[in-house]
ZAGUDREN-881924 format. One record per atom (N, C-alpha, C): residue number from 1; residue in three letters; atom name; x, z, y. Coordinates in steps of 0.2 Angstrom, whole numbers, plus 5000, padded with zeros to 4 digits. Example, Ala and Ser with C-alpha at 12.3 -4.5 7.8 and 13.67 -1.06 7.14 Angstrom:
! residues 2
1 | ALA | N | 5066 | 5039 | 4972 $
1 | ALA | CA | 5062 | 5039 | 4978 $
1 | ALA | C | 5066 | 5039 | 4984 $
2 | SER | N | 5064 | 5035 | 4989 $
2 | SER | CA | 5068 | 5036 | 4995 $
2 | SER | C | 5064 | 5039 | 5000 $
END
This chain:
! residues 111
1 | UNK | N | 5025 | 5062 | 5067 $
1 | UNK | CA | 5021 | 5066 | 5063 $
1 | UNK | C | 5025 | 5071 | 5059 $
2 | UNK | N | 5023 | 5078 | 5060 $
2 | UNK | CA | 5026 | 5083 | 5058 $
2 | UNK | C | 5022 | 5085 | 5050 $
3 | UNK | N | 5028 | 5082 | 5045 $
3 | UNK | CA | 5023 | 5086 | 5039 $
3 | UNK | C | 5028 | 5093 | 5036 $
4 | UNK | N | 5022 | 5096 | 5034 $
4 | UNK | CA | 5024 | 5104 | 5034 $
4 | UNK | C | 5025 | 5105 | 5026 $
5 | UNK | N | 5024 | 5098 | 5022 $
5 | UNK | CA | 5024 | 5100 | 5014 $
5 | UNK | C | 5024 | 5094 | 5010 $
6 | UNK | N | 5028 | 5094 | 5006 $
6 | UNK | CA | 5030 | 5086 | 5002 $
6 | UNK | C | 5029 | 5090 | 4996 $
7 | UNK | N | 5022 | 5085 | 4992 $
7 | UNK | CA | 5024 | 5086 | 4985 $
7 | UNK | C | 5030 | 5086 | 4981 $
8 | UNK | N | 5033 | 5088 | 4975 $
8 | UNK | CA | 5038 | 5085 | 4971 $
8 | UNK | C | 5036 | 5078 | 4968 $
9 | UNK | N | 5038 | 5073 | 4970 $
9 | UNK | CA | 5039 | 5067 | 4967 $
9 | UNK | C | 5041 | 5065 | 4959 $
10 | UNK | N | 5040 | 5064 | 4955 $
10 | UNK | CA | 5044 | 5061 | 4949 $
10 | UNK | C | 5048 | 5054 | 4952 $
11 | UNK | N | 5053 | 5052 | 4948 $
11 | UNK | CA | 5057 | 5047 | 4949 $
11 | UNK | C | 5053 | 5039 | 4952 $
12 | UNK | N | 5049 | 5039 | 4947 $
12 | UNK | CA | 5045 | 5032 | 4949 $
12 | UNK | C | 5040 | 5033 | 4954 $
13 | UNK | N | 5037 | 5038 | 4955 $
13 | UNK | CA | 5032 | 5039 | 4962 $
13 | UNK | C | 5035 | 5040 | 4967 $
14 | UNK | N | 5043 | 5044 | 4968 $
14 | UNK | CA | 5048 | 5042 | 4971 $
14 | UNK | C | 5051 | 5035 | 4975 $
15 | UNK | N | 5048 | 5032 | 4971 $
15 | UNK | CA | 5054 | 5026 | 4971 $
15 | UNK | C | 5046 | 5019 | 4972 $
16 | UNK | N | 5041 | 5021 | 4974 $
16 | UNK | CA | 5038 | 5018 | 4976 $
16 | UNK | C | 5035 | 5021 | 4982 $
17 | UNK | N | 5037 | 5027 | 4984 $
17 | UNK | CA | 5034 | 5031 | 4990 $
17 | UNK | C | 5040 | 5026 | 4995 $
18 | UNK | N | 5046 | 5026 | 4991 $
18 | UNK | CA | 5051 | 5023 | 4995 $
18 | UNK | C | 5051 | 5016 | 4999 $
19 | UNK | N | 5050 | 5013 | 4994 $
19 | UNK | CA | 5048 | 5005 | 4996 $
19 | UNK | C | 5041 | 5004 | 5000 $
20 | UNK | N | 5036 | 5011 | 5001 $
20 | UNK | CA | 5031 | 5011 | 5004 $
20 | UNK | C | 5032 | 5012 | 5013 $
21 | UNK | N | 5037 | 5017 | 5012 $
21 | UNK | CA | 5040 | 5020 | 5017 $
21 | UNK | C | 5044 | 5015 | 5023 $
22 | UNK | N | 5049 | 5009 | 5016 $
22 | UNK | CA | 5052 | 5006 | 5022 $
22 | UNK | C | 5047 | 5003 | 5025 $
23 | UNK | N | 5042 | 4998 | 5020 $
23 | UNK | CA | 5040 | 4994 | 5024 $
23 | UNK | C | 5034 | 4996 | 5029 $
24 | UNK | N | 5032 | 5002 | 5029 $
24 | UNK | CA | 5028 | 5003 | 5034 $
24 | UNK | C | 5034 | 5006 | 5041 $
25 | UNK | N | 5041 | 5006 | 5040 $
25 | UNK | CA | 5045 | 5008 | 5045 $
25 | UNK | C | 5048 | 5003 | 5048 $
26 | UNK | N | 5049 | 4997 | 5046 $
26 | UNK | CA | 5050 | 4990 | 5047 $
26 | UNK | C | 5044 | 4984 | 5051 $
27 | UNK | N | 5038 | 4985 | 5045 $
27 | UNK | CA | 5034 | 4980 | 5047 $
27 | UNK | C | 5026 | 4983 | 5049 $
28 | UNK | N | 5024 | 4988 | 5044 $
28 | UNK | CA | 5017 | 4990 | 5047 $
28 | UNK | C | 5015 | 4993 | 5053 $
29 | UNK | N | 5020 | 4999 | 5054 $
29 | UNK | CA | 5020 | 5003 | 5061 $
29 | UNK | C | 5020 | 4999 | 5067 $
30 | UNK | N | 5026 | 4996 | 5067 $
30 | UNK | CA | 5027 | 4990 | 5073 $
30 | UNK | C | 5020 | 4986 | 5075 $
31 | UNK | N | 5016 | 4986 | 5068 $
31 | UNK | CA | 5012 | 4977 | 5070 $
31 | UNK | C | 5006 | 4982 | 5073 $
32 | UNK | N | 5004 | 4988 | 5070 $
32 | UNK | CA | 4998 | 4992 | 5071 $
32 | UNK | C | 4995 | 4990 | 5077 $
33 | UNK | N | 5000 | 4992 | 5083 $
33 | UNK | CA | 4994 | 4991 | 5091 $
33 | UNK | C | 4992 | 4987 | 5092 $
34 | UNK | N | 4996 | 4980 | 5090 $
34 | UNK | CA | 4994 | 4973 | 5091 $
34 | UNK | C | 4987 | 4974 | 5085 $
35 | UNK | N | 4988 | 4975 | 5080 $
35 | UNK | CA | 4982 | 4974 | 5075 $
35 | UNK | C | 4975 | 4977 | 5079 $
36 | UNK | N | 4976 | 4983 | 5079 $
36 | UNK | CA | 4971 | 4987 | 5086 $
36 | UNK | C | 4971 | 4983 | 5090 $
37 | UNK | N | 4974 | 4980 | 5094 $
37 | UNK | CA | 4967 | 4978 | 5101 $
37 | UNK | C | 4968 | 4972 | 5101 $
38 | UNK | N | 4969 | 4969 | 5095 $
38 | UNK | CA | 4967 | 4961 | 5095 $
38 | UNK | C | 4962 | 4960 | 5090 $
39 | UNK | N | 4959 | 4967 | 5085 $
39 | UNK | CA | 4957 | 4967 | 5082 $
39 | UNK | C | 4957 | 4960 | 5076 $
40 | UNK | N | 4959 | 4963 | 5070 $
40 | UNK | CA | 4961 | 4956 | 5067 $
40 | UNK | C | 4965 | 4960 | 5062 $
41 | UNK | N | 4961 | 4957 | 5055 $
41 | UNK | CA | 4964 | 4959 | 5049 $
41 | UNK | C | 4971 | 4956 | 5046 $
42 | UNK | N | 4975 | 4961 | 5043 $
42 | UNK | CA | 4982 | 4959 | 5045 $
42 | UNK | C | 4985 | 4956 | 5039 $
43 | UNK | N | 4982 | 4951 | 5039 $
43 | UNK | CA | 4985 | 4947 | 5033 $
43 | UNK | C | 4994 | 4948 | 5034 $
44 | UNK | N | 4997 | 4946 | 5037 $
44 | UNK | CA | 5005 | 4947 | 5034 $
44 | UNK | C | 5006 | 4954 | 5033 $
45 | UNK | N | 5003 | 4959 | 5031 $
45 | UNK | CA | 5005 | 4966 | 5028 $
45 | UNK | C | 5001 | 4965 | 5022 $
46 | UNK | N | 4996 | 4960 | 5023 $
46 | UNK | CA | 4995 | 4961 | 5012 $
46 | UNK | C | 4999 | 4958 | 5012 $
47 | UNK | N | 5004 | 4952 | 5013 $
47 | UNK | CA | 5006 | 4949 | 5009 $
47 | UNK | C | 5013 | 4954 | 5009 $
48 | UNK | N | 5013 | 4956 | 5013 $
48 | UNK | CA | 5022 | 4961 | 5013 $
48 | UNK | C | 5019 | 4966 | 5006 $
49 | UNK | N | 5013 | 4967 | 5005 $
49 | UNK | CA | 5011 | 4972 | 5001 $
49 | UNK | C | 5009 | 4971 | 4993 $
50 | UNK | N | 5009 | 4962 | 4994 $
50 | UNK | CA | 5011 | 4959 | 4986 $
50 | UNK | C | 5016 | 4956 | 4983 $
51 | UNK | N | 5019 | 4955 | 4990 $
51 | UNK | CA | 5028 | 4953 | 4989 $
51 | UNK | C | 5031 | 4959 | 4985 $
52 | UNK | N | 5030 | 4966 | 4988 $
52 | UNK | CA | 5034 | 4972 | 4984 $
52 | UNK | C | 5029 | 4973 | 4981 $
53 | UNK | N | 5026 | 4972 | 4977 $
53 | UNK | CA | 5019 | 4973 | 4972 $
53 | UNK | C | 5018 | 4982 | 4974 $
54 | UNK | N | 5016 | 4984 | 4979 $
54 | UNK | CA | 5012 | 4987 | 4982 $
54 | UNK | C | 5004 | 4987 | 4980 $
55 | UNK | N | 5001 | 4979 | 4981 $
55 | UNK | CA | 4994 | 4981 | 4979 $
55 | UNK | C | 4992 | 4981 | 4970 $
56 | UNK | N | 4990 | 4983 | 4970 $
56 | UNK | CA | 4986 | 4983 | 4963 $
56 | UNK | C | 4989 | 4991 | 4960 $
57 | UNK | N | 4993 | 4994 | 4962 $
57 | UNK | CA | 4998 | 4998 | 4959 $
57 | UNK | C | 4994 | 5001 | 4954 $
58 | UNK | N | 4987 | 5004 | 4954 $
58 | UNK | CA | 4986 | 5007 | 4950 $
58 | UNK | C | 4983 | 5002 | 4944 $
59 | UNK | N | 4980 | 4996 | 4944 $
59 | UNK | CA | 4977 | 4993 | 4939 $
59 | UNK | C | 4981 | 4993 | 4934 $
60 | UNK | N | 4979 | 4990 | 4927 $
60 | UNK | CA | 4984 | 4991 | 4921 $
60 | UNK | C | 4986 | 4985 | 4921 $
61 | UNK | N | 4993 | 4986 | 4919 $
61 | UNK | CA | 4997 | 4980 | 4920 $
61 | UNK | C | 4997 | 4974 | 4914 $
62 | UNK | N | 4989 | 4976 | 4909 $
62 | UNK | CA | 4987 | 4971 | 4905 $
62 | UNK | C | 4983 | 4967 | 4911 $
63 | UNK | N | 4980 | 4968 | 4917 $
63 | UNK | CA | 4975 | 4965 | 4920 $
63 | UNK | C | 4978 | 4964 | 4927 $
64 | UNK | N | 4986 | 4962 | 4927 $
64 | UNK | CA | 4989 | 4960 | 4931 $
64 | UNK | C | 4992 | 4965 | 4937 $
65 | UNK | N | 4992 | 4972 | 4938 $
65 | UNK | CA | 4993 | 4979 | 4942 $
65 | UNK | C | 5000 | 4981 | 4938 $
66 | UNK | N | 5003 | 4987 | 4943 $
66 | UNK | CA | 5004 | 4988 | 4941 $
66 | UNK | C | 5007 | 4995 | 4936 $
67 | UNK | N | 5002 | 4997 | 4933 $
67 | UNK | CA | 5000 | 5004 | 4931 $
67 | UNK | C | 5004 | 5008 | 4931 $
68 | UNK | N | 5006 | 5011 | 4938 $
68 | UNK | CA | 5008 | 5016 | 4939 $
68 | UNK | C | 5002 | 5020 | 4939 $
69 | UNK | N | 5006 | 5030 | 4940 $
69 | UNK | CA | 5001 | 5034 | 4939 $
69 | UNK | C | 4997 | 5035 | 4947 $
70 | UNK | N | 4993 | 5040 | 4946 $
70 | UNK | CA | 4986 | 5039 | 4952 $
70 | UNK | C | 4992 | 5042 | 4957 $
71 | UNK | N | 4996 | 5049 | 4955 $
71 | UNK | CA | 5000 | 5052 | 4961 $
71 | UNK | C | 5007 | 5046 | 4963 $
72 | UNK | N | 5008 | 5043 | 4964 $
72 | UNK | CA | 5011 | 5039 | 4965 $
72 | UNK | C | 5008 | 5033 | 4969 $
73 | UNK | N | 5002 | 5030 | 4969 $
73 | UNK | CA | 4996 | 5027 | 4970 $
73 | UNK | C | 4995 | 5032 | 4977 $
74 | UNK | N | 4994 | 5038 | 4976 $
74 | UNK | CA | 4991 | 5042 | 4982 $
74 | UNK | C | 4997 | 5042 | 4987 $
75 | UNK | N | 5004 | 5044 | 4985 $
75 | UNK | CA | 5010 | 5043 | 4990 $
75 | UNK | C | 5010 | 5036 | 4993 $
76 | UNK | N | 5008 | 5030 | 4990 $
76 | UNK | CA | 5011 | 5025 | 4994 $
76 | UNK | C | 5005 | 5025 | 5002 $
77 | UNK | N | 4998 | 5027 | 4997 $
77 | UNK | CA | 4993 | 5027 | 5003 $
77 | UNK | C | 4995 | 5030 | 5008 $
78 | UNK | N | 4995 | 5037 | 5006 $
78 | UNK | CA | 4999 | 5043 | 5013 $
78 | UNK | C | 5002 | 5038 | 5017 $
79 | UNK | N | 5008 | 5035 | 5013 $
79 | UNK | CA | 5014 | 5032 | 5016 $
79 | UNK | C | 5012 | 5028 | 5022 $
80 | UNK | N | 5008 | 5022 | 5021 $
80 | UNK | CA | 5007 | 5018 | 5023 $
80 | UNK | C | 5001 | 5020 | 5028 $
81 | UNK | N | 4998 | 5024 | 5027 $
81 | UNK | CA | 4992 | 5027 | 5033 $
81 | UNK | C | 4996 | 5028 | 5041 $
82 | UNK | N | 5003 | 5033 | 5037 $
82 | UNK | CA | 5004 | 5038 | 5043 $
82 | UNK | C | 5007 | 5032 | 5047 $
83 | UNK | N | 5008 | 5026 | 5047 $
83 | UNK | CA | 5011 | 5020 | 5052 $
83 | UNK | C | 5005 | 5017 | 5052 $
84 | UNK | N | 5001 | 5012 | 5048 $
84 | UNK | CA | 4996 | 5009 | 5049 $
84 | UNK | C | 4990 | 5010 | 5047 $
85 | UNK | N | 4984 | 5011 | 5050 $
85 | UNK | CA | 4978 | 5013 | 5046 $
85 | UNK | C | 4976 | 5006 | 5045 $
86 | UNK | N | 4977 | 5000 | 5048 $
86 | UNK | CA | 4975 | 4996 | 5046 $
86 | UNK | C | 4975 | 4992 | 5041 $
87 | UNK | N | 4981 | 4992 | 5041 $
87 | UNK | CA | 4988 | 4989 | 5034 $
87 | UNK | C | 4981 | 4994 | 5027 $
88 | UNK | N | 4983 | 5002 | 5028 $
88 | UNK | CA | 4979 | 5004 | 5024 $
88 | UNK | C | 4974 | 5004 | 5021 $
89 | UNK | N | 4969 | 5003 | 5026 $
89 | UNK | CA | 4961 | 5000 | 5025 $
89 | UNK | C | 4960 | 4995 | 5022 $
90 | UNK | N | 4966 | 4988 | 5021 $
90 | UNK | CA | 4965 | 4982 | 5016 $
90 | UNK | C | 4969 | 4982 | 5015 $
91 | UNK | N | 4975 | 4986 | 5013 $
91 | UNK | CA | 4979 | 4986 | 5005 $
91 | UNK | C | 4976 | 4984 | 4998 $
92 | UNK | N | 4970 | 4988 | 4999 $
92 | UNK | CA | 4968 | 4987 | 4993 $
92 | UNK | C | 4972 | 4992 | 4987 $
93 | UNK | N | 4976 | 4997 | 4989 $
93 | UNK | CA | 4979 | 5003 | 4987 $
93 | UNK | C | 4975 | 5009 | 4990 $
94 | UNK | N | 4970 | 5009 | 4986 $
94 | UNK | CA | 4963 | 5016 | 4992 $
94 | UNK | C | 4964 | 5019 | 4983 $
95 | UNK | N | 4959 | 5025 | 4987 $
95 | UNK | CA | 4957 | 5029 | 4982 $
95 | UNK | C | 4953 | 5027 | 4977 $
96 | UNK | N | 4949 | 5020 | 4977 $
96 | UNK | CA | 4946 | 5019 | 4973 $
96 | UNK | C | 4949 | 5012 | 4970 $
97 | UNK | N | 4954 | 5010 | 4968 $
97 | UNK | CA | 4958 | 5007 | 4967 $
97 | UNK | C | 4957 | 4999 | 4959 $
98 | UNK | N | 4952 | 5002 | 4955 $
98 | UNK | CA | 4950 | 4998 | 4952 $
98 | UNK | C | 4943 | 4994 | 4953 $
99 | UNK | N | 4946 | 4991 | 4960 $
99 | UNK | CA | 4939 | 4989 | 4963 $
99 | UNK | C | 4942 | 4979 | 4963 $
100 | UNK | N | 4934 | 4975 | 4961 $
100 | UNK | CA | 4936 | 4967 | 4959 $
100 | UNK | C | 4939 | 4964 | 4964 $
101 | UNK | N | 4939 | 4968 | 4972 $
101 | UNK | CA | 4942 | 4965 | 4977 $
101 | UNK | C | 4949 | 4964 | 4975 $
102 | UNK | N | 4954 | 4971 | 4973 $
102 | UNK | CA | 4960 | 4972 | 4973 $
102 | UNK | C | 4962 | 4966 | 4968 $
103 | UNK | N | 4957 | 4968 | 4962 $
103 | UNK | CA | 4960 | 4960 | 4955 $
103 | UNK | C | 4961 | 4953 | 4959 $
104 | UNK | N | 4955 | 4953 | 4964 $
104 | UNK | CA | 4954 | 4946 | 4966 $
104 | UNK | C | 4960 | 4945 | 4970 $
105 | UNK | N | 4961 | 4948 | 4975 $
105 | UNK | CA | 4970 | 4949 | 4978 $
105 | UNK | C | 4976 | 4948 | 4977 $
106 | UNK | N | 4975 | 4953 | 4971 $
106 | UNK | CA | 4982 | 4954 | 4967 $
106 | UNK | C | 4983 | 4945 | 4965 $
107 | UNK | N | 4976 | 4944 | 4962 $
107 | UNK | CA | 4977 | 4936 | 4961 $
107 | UNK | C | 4979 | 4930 | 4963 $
108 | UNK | N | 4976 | 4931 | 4969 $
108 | UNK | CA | 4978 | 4926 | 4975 $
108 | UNK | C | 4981 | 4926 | 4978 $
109 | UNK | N | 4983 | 4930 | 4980 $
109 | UNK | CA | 4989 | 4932 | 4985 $
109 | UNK | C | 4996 | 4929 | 4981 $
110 | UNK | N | 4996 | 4932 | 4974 $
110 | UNK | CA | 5001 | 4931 | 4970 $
110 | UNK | C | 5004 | 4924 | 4969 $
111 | UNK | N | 4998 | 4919 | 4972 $
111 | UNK | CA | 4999 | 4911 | 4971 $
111 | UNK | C | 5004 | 4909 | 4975 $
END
């Protein structure tokens, strides 16, 4: 994928663009065809994605996320799209990100 334009990143939405980036170069990109045509929700990418605390990023971190800002939240999506749509669609790191699913995830998964 040819991008023609990168925002300027601060240090911290840098450095979670980064950690988004490997693991969609490692582990989401690679699993994506198989997720496609076996169709089947890709539980070992959420948990790749609450092991690096990935999900919840935006929720405030009195309600267990971890409240970084929205443009930092927007790079990891980008990130993790341009390899998996699938991984993406149930991160639970979407644009509408203070949604009871993500709480409930952030939760459980974390067990």
């Amino acid at each position: 994928m040819t991008v023609i334009w990168q925002p300027v990143l601060g240090e911290d939405a840098a450095r979670w663009r980064a950690v988004a980036d490997q693991l969609t170069q490692q582990h989401f990109a690679p699993l994506a065809e198989e997720l496609d045509r076996e169709q089947r929700y890709p539980w070992e990418s959420v948990r790749r994605l609450v092991e690096h605390k990935l999900a919840g990023l935006f929720i405030p971190k009195a309600y267990g996320g971890e409240g970084v800002a929205l443009v930092a939240t927007v790079a990891v999506v980008e990130t993790i799209a341009a390899g998996c749509a699938s991984t993406r669609s149930s991160s639970d790191v979407k644009s509408r990100p203070m949604t009871g699913r993500c709480l409930i995830s952030v939760k459980v998964l974390a067990v």
